[in-house]
C-alpha positions as CSV (number, residue, x, y, z in Angstrom):
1,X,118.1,115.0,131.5
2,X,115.4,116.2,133.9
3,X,112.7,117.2,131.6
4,X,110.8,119.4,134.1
5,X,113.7,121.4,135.1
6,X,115.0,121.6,131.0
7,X,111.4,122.7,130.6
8,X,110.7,125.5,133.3
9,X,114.4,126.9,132.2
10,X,113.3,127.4,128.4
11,X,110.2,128.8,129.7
12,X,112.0,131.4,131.4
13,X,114.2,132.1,129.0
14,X,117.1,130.2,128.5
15,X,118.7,129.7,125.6
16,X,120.4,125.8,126.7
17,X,117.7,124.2,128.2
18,X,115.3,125.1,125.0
19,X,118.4,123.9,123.1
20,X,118.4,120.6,125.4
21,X,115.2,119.7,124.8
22,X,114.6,120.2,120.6
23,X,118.1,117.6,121.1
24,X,115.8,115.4,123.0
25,X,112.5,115.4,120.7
26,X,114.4,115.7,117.6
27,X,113.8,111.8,116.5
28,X,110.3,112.6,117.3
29,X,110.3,115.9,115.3
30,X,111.5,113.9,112.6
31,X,109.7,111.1,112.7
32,X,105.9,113.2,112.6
33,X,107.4,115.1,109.9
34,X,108.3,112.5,107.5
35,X,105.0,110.6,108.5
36,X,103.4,113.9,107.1
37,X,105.7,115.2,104.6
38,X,107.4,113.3,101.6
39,X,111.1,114.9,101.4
40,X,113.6,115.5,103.9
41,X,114.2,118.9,102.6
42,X,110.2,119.4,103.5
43,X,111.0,117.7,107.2
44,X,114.5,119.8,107.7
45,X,111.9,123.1,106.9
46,X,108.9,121.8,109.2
47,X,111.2,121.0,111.8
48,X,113.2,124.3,111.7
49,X,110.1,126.3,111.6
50,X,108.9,124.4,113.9
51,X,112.0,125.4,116.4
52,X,112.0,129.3,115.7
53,X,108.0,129.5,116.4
54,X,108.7,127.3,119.8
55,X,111.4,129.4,120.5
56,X,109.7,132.7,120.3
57,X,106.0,131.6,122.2
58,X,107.9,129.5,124.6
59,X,106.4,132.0,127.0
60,X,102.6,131.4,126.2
61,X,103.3,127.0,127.3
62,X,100.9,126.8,130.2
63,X,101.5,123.5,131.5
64,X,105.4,122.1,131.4
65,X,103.9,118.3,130.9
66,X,102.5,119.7,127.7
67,X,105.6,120.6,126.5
68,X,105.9,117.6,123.7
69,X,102.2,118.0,122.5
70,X,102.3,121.8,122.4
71,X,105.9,121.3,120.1
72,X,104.3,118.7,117.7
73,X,101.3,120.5,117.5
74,X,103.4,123.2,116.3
75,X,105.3,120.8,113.7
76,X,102.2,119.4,112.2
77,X,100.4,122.7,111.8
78,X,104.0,123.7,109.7
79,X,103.5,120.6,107.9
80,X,100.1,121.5,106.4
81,X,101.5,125.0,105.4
82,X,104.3,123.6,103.6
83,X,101.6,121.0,101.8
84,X,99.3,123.7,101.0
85,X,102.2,125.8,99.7
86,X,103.4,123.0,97.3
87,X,102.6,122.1,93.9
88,X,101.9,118.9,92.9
89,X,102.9,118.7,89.2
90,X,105.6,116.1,88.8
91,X,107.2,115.9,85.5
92,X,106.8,112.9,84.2
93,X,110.5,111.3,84.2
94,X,110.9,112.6,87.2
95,X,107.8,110.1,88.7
96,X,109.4,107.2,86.7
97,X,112.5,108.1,88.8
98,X,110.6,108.4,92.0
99,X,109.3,105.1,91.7
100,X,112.0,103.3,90.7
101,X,113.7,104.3,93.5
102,X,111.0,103.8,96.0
103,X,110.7,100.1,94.6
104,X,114.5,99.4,94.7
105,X,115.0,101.0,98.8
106,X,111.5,99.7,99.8
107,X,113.0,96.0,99.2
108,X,116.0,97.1,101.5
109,X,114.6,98.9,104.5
110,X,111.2,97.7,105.7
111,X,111.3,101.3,107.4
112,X,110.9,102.5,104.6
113,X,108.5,99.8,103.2
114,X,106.6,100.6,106.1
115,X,106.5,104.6,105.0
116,X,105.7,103.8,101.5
117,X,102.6,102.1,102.8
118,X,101.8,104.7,105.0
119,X,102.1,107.2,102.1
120,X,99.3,105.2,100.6
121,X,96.6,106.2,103.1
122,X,95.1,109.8,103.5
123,X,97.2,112.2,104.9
124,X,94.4,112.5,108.1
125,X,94.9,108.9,108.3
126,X,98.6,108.8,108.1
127,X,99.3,111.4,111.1
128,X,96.9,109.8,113.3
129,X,98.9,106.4,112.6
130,X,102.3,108.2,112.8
131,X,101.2,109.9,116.2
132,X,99.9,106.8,117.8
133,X,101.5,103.4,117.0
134,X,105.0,105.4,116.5
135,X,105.0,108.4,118.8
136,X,102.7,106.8,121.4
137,X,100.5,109.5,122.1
138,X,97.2,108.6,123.9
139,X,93.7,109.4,121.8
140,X,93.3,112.1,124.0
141,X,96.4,114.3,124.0
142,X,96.3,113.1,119.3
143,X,92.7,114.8,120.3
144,X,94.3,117.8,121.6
145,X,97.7,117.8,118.7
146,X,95.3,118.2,116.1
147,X,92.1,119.9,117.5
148,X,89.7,117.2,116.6
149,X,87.1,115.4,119.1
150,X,88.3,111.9,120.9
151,X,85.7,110.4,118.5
152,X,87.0,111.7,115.4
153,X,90.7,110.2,116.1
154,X,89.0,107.1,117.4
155,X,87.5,106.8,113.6
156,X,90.5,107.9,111.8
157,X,92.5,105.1,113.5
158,X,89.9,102.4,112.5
159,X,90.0,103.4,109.1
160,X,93.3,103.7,109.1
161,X,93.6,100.2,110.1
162,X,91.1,98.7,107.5
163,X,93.0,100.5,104.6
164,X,96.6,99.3,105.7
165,X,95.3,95.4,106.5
166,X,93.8,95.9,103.1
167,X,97.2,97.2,101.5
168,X,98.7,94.4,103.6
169,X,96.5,91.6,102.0
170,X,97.5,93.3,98.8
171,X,101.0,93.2,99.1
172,X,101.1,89.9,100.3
173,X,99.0,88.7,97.5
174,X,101.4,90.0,95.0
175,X,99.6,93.0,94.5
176,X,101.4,96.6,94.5
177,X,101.0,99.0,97.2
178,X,97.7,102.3,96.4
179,X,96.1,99.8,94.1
180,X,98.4,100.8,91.3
């Protein structure tokens, strides 16, 4: 698919080539949303939020080369609404649950080993990490995705990177995953 051309046609309206593309991004959709969110009925919202907003300001993208940035930038700013509009009371049994099953997959998948861990940082932390090492975004355009100064993602990655070779050492050590 030729991006620019898929691009300047959704900007001008039609209906395919805007369809073409969320096809094309829709790992990466996914991906940012589950670095950010915790279910995949939270993700399948994000994401289709995420679609109808792109769709209807498709108009106000300046630059076509933007195109990706200015869609996840959309995703992640649905992903904070949705975790502002949650509650986070967890009955009991249902945690039990939750981590039973998190133990029992996390020795199957190291994907999803890998997002447990993740899950263990701060969520500021976490989307950094998810932008950079998995959707290979450059400092500069994570700058632009969230609004923050070079500096500030520059930090946030470091941390990031202290925390997880901590949890790393932890896990290796025999030790569980948050400190729990």
């Amino acid at each position: 698919m030729e991006l620019e051309f898929e691009i300047k046609r959704a900007i001008q309206g039609n209906k395919d080539s805007f369809s073409n593309l969320i096809r094309y991004y829709e790992c990466s959709l996914y991906k940012v949303a589950k670095s950010i969110l915790q279910s995949d009925e939270d993700c399948a919202d994000a994401i289709q939020e995420t679609i109808l907003k792109a769709y209807k300001s498709i108009g106000t993208l300046r630059e076509m080369q933007f195109f990706k940035t200015w869609l996840i930038r959309i995703l992640i700013n649905e992903c904070r609404n949705i975790n502002k509009a949650k509650v986070k009371i967890i009955p009991i049994h249902e945690l039990e649950n939750m981590l039973c099953e998190q133990q029992m997959t996390a020795s199957i998948h190291d994907d999803m080993e890998m997002e447990e861990i993740l899950n263990c940082i701060e969520y500021d932390l976490r989307t950094v990490v998810a932008l950079y090492y998995f959707e290979e975004f450059s400092v500069k355009e994570i700058s632009g995705i969230l609004d923050i100064p070079e500096g500030t993602v520059k930090s946030r990655l470091s941390r990031a990177r202290l925390k997880l070779k901590d949890i790393f050492r932890k896990n290796i050590e025999g030790g569980e995953c948050c400190g729990r």
